[in-house]
N, C-alpha and C positions, 0 to 999 in steps of 0.2 A: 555237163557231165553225162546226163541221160541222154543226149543225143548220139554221143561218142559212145557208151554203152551198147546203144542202140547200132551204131552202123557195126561194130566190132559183130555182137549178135548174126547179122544180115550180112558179113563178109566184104564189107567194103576196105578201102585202101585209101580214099583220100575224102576230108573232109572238105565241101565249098561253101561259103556262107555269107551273104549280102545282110551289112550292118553299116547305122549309122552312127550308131554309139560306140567307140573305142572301145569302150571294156568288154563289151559283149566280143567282139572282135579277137581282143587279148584270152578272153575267159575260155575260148573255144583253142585258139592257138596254146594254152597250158594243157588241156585237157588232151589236144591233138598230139603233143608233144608225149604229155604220161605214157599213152597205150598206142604209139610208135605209128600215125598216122602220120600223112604226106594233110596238109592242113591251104588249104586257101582262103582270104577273106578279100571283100571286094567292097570297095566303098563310091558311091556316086562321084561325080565331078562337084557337084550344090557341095555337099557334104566334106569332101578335100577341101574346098576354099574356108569354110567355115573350119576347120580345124587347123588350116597351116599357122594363124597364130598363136595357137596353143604349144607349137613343137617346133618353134624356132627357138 
């Protein structure tokens, strides 16, 4: 939420964020969503293989 805060402050328009952890990823896309940001999150290829079990 303070990062989103933060870009709102400084004028920006879209958030981009490289995470390995899903929720971190999620936590920024609610946030991104709240205060009407354009939101990207980006995840390694390592990291996609480790989770596509999770979310079959």
């Amino acid at each position: 939420m303070g990062e989103t805060l933060m870009a709102k402050y400084l004028g920006k328009k879209k958030l981009i964020a490289e995470t390995s952890a899903r929720k971190d990823g999620v936590a920024l896309t609610i946030a991104a969503a709240y205060f009407g940001f354009e939101c990207e999150i980006q995840t390694g290829e390592l990291d996609m293989d480790k989770e596509h079990p999770n979310i079959q």
